[in-house]
RODRENZA-141163 format. One record per residue: x, y, z of N, C-alpha, C, CB in turn. Coordinates in pm, 1 decimal, always signed. Glycine has a CB too. Example, Ala and Ser with C-alpha at 12.3 -4.5 7.8 and 13.67 -1.06 7.14 Angstrom:
2
n_px/n_py/n_pz/ca_px/ca_py/ca_pz/c_px/c_py/c_pz/cb_px/cb_py/cb_pz
+1319.0/-569.0/+780.0/+1230.0/-450.0/+780.0/+1320.0/-330.0/+780.0/+1130.8/-447.3/+904.6;
+1285.0/-225.0/+708.0/+1367.0/-106.0/+714.0/+1290.0/+3.0/+787.0/+1408.4/-59.8/+572.5;
//
This chain:
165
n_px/n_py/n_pz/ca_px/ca_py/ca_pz/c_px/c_py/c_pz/cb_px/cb_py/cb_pz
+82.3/-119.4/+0.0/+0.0/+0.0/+0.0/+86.1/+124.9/+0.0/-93.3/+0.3/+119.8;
+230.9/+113.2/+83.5/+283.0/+274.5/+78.8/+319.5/+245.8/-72.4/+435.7/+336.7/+200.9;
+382.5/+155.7/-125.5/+421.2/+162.9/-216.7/+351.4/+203.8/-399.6/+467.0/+66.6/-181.8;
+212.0/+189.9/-353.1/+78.7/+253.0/-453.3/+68.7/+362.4/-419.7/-68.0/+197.6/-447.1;
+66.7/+409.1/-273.8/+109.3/+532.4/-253.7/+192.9/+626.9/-263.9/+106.7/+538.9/-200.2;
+293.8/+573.4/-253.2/+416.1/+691.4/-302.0/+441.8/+713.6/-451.3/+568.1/+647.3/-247.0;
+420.2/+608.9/-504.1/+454.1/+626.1/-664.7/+311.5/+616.3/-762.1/+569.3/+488.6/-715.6;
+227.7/+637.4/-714.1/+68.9/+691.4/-775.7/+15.6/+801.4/-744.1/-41.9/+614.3/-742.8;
+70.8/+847.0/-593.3/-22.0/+961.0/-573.4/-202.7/+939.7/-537.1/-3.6/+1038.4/-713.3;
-237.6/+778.2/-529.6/-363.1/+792.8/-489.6/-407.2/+817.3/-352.1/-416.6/+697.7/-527.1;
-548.9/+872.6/-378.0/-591.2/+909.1/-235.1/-647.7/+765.5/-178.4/-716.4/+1040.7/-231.9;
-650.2/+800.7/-15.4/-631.9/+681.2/+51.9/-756.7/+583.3/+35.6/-603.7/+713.5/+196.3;
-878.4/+668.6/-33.7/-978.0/+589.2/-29.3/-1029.6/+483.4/-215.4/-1095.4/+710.7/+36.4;
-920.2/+580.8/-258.4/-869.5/+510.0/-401.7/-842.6/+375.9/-404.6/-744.4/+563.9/-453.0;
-697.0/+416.6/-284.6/-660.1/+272.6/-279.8/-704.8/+186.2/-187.4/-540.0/+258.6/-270.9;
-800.4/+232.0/-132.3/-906.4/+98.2/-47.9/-979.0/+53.3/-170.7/-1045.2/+158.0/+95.4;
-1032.9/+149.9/-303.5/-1118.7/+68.3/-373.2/-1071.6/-8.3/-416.8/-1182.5/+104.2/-449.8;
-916.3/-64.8/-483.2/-901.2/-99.8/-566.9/-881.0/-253.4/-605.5/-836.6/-30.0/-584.2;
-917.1/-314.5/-723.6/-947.6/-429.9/-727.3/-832.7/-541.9/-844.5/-1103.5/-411.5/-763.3;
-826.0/-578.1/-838.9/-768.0/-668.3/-915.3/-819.2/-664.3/-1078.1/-794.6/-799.5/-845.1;
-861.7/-630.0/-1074.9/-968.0/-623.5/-1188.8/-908.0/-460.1/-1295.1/-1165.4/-602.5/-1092.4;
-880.2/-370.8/-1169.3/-818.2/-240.9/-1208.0/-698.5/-229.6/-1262.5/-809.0/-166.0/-1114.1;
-609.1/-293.8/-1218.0/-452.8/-350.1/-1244.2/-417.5/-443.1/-1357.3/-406.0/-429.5/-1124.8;
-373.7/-321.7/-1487.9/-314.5/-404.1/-1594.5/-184.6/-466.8/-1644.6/-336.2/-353.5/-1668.8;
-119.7/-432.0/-1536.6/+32.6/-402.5/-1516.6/+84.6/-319.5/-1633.6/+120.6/-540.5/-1506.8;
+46.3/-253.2/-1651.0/+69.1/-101.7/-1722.8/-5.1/+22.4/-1634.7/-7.6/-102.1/-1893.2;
-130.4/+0.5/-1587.0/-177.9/+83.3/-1501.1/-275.5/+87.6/-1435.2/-181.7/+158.6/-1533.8;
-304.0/+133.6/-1290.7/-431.8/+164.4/-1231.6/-530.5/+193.1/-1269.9/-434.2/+229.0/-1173.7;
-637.4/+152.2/-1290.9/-761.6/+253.2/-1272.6/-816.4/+291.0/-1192.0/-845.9/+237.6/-1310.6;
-842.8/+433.4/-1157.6/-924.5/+458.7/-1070.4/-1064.3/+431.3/-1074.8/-908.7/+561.1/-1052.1;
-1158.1/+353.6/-1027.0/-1289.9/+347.5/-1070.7/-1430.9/+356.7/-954.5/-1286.7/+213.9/-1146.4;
-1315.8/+386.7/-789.8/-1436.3/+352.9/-695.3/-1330.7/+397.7/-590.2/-1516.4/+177.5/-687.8;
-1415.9/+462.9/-500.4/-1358.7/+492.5/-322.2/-1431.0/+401.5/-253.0/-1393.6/+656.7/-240.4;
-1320.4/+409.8/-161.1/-1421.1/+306.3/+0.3/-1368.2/+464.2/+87.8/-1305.5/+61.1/+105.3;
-1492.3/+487.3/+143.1/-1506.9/+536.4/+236.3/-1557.9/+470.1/+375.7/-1563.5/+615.9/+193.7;
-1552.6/+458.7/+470.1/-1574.6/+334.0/+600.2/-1578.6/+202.4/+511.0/-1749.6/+348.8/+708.3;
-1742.6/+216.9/+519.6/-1776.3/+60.8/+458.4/-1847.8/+103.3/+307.6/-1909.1/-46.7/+578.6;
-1822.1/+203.4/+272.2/-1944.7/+287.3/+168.2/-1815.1/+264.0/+37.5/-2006.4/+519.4/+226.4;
-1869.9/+214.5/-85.3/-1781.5/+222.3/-218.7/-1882.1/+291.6/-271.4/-1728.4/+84.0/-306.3;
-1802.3/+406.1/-323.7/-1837.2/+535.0/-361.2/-1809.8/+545.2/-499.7/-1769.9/+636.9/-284.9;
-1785.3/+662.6/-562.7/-1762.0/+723.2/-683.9/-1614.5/+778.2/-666.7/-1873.5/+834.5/-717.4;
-1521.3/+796.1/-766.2/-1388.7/+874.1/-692.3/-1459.6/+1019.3/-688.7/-1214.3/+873.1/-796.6;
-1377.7/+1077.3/-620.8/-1387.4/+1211.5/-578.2/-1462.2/+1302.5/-681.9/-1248.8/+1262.9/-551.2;
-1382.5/+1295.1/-754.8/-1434.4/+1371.7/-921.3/-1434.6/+1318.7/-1058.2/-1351.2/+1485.1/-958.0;
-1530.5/+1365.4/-1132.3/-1516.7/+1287.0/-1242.5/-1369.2/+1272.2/-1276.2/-1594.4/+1342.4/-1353.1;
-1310.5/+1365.4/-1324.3/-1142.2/+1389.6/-1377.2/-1060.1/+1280.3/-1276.4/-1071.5/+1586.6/-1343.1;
-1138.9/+1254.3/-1205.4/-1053.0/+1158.9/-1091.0/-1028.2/+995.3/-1134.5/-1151.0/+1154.7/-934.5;
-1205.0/+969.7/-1199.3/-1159.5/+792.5/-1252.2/-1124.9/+787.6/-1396.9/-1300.4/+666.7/-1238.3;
-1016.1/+796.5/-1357.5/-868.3/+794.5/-1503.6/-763.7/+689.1/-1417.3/-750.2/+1013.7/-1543.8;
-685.4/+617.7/-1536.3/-621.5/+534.1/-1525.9/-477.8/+615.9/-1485.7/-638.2/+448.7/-1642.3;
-387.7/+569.5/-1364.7/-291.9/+614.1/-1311.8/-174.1/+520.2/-1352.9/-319.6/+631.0/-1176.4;
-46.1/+618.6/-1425.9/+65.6/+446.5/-1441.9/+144.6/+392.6/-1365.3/+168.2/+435.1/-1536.5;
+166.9/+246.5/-1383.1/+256.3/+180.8/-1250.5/+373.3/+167.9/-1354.3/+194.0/+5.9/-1157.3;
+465.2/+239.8/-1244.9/+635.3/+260.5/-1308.3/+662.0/+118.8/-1288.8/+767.6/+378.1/-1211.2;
+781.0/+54.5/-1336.1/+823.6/-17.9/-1326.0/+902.9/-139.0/-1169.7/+863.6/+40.6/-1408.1;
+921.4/-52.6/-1075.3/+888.4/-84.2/-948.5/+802.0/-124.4/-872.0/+900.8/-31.1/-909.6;
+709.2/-11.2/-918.9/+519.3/-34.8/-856.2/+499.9/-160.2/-911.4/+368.6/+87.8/-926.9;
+515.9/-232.9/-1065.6/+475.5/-329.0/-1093.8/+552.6/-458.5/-1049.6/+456.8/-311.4/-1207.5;
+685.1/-464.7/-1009.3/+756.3/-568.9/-960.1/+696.2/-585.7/-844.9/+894.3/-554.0/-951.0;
+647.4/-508.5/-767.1/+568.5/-527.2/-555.1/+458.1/-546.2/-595.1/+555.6/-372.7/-409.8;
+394.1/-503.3/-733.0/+196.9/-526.1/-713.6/+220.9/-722.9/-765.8/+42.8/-375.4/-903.9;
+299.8/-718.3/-846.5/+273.7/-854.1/-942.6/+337.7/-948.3/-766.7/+416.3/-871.3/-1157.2;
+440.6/-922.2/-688.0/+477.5/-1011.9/-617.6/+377.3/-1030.5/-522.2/+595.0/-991.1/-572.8;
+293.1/-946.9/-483.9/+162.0/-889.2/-392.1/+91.4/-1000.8/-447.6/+84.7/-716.1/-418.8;
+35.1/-1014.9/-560.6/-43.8/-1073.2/-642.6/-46.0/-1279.2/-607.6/+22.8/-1012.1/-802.1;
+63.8/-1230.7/-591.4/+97.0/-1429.2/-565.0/+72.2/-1460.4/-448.4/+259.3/-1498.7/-578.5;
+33.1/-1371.1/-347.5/+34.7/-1407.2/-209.7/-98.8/-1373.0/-150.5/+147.8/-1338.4/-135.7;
-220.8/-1372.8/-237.5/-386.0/-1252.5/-197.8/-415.8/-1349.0/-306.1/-410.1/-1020.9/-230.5;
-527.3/-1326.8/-252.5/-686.5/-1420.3/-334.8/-652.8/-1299.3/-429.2/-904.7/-1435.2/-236.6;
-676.2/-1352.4/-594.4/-658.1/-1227.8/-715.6/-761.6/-1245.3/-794.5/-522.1/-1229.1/-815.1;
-903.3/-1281.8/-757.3/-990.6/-1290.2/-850.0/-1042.2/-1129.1/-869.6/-1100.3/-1399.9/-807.6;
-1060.3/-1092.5/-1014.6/-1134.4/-991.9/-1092.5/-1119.8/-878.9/-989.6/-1296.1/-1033.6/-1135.1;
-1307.3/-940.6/-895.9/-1322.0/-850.5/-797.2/-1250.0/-810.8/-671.4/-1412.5/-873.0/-768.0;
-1189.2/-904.0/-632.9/-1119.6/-948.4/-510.1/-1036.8/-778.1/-502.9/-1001.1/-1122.0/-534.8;
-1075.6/-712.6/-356.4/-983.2/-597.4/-348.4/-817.4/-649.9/-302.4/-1053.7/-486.6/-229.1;
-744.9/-532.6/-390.6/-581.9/-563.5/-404.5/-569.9/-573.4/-225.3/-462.6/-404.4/-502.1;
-588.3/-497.7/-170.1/-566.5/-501.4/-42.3/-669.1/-493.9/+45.8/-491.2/-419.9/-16.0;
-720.0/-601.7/+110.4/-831.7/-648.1/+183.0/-837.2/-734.7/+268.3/-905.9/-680.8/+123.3;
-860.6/-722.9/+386.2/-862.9/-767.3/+544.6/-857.6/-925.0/+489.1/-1027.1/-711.4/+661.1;
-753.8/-1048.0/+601.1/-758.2/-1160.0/+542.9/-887.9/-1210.8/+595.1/-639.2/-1241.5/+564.8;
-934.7/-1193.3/+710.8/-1087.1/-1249.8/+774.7/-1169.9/-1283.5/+665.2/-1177.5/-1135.6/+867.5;
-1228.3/-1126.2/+654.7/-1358.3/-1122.6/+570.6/-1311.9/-1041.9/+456.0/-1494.3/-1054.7/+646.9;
-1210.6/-1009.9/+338.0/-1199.1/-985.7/+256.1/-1241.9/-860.5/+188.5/-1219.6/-1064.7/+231.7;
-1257.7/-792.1/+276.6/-1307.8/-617.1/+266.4/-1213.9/-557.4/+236.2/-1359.7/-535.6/+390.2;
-1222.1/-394.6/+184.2/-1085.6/-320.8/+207.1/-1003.9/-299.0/+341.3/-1107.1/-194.9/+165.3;
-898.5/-294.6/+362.3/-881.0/-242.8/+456.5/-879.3/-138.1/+499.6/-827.4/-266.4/+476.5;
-906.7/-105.4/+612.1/-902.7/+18.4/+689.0/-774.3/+73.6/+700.9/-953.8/+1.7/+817.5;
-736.8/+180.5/+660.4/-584.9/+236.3/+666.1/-545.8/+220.2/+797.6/-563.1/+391.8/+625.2;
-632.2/+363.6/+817.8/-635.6/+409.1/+919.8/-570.6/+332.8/+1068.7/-757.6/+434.5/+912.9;
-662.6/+186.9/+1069.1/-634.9/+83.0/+1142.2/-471.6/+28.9/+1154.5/-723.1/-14.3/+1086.9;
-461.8/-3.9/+1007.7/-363.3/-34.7/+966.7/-225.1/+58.6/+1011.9/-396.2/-43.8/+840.6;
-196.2/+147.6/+991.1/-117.9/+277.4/+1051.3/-136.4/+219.5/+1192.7/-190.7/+453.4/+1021.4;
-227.4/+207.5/+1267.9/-230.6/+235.0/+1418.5/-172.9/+54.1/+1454.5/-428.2/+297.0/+1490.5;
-158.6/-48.4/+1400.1/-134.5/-117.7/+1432.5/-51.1/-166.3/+1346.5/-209.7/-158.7/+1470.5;
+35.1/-151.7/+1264.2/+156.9/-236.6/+1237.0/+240.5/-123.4/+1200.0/+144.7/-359.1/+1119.8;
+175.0/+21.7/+1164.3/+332.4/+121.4/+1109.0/+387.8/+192.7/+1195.7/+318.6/+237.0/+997.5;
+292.8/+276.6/+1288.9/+325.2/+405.9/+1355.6/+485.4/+357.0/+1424.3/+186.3/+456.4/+1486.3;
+524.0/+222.7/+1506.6/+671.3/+266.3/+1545.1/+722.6/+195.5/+1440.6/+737.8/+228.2/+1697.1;
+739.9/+191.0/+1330.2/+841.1/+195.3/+1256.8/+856.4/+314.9/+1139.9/+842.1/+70.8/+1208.2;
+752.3/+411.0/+1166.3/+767.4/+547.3/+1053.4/+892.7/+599.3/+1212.4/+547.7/+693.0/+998.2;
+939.2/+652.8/+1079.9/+1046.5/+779.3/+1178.6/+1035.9/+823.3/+1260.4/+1078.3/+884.6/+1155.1;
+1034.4/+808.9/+1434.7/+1011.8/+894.2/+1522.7/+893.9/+914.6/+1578.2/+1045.5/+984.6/+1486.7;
+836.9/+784.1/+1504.3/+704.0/+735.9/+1574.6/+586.4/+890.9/+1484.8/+730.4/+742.4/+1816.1;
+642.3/+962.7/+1394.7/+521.9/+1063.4/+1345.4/+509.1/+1025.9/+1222.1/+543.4/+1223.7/+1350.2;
+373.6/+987.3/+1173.5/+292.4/+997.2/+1089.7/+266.2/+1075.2/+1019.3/+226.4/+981.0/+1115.6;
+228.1/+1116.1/+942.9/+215.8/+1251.6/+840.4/+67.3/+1207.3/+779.3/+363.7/+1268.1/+694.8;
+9.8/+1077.1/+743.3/-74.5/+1052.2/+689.6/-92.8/+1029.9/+540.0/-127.3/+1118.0/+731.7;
-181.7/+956.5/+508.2/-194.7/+876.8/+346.1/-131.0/+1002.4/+281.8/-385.0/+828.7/+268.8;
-241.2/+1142.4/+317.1/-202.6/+1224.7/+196.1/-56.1/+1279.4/+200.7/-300.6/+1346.1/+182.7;
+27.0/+1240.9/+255.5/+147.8/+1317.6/+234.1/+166.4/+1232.0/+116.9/+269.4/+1327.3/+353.8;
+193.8/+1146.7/+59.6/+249.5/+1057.1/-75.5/+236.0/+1083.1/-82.4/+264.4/+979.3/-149.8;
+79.3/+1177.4/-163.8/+13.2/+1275.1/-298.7/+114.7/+1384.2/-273.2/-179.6/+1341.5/-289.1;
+117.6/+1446.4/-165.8/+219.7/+1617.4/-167.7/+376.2/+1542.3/-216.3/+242.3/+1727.9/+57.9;
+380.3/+1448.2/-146.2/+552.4/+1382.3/-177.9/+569.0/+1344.5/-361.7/+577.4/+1184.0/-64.9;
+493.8/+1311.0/-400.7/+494.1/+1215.7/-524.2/+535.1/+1351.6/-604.8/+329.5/+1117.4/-573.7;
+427.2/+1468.8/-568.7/+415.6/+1581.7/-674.3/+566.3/+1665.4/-648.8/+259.4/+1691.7/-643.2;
+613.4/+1685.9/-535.0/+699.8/+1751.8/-499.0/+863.6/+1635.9/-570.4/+663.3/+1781.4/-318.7;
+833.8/+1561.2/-556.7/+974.6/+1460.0/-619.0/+935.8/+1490.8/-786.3/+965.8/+1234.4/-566.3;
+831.1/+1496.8/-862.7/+836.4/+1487.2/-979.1/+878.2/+1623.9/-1020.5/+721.7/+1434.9/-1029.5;
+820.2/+1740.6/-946.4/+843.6/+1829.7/-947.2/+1004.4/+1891.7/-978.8/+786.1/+1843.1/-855.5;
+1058.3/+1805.7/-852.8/+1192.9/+1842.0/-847.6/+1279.9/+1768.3/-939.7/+1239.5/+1827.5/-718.6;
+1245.3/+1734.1/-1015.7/+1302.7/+1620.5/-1112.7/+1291.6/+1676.8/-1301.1/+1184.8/+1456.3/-1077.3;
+1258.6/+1817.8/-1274.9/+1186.8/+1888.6/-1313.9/+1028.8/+1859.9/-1446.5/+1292.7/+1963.8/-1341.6;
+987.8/+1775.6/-1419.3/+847.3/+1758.7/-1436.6/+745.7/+1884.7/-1462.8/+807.2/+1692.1/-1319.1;
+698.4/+1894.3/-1572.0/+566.5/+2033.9/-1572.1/+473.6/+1951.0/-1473.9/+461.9/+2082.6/-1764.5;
+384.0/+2108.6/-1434.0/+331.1/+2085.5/-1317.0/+170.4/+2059.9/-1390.6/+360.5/+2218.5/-1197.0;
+158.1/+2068.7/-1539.6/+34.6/+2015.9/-1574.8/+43.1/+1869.3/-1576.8/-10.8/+2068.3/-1701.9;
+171.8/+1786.7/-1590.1/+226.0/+1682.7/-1615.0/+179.7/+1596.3/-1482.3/+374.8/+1705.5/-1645.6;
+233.6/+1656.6/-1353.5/+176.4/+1608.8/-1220.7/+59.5/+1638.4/-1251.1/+221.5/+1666.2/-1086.3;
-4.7/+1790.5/-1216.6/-160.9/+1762.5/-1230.8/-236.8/+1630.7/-1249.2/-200.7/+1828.4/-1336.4;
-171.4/+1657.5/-1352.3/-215.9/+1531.5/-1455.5/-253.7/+1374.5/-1403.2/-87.9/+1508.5/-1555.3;
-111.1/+1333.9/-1349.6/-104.4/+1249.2/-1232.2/-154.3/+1204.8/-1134.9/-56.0/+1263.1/-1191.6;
-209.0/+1331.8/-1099.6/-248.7/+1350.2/-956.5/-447.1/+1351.7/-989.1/-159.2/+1533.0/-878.6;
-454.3/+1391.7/-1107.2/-611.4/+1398.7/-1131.5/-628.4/+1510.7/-1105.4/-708.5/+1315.8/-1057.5;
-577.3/+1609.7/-1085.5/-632.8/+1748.2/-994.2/-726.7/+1829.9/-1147.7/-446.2/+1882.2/-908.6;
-830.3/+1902.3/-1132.1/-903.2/+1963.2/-1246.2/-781.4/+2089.5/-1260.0/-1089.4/+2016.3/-1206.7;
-729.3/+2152.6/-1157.5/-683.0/+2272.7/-1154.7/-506.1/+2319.9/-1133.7/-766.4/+2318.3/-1053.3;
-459.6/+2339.0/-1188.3/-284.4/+2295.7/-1206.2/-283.5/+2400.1/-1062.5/-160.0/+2361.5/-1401.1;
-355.6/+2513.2/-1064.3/-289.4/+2598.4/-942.5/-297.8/+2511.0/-782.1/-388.8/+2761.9/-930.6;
-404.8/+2412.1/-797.8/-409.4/+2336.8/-690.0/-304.1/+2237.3/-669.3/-522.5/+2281.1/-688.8;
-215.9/+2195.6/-796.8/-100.6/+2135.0/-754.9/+4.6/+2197.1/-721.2/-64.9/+2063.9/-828.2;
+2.3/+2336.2/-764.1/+122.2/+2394.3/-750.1/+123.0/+2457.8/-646.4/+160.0/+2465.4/-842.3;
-2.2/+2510.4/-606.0/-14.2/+2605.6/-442.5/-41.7/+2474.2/-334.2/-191.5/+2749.2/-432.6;
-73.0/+2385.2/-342.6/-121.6/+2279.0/-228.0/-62.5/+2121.2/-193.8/-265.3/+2254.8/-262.8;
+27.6/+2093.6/-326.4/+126.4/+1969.9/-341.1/+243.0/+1987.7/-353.7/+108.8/+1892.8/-436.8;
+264.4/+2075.7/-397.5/+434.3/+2086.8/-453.0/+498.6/+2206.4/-322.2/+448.8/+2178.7/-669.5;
+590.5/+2086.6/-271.3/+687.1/+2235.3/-135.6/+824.5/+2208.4/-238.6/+735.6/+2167.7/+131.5;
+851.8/+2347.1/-260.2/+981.3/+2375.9/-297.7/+1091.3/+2352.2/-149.6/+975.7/+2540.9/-362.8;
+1167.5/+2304.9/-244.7/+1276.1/+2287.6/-122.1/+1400.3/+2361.6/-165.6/+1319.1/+2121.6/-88.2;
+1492.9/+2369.5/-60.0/+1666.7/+2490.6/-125.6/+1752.0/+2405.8/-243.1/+1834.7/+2518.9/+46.7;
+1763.2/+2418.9/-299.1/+1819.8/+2318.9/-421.5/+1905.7/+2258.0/-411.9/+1854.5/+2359.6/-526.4;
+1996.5/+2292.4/-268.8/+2103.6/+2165.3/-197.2/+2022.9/+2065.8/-178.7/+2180.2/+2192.3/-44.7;
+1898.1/+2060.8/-119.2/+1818.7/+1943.6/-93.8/+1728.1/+1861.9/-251.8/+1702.6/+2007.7/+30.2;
+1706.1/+1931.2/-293.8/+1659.1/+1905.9/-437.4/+1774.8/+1841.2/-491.4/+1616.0/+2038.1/-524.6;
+1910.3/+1858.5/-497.6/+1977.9/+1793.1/-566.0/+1996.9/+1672.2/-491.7/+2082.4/+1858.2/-604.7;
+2015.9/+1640.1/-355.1/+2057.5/+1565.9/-270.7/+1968.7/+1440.7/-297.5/+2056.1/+1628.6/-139.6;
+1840.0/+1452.6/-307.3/+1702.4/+1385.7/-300.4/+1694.0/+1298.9/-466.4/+1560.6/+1528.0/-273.1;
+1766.1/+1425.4/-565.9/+1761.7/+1342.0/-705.1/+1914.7/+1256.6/-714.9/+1741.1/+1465.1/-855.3;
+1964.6/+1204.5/-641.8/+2053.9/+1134.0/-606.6/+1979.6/+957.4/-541.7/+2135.2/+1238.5/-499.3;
+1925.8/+1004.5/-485.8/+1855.1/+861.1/-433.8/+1775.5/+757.2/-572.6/+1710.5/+917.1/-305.5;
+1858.1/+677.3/-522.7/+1751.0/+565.1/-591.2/+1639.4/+483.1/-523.8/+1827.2/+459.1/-644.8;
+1578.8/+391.3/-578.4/+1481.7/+322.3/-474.2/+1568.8/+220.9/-407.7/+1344.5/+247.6/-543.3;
+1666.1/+216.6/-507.8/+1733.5/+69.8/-424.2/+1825.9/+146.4/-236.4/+1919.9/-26.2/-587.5;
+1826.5/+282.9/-224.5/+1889.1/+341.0/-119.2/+1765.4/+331.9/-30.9/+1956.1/+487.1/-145.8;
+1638.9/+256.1/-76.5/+1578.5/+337.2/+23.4/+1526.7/+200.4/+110.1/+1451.4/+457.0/-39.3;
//
């Protein structure tokens, strides 16, 4: 899940919807939120568009895949009991919080601000994220996702690979 998260940018109730069925190994679709127990509509129309899985995302979803019931409907990530989405939320409070940094959380939506701010700095147009991100309005990615950072750190950050991390 961080890992749909950090390199999709979906919102957290995106990736509660999502199903096996969505995943072409070329890319996401967005097609449904879970909100509690409620599967919804995504947020906005501009929202259920297909999101792409880089080449990483697809090596962890396909290995994910061998180890989860993968029929059609079957959600990618769903409680082993009763086969629902899971609850993040839950999830965070019981297997991540002491192993994130310092015991602080930031929450689902920081990926979306992180994803936009790394593409950003990588220098990426910001209709390009938009884009990414589903947003209708580029000023909303650029005033509300993207933190500029001092360009010692911008360079420092485009130095990392995934394999450092």
């Amino acid at each position: 899940m961080v890992a749909v998260a950090g390199f999709t940018g979906l919102r957290m109730g995106e990736i509660r919807g999502l199903q096996w069925q969505d995943y072409d190994g070329q890319s996401l679709a967005v097609n449904r939120s879970v909100w509690r127990t409620h599967v919804v509509a995504p947020k906005t129309e501009g929202s259920a568009d297909k999101v792409p899985v880089i080449s990483s995302l697809r090596t962890i979803l396909n290995q994910h895949r061998k180890s989860v019931p993968n029929s059609p409907t079957a959600h990618i990530f769903a409680g082993e009991r009763k086969g629902v989405p899971l609850n993040l939320a839950n999830l965070v409070r019981r297997e991540m919080t002491e192993i994130v940094h310092g015991g602080k959380w930031h929450g689902w939506h920081a990926f979306r601000r992180g994803l936009a701010t790394r593409l950003h700095e990588a220098n990426v147009q910001v209709e390009v994220i938009q884009e990414i991100l589903r947003h209708t309005d580029p000023k909303v990615t650029q005033d509300s996702y993207i933190v500029v950072k001092s360009n010692a750190t911008t360079k420092a950050m485009q130095r990392l690979t995934l394999a450092d991390c």
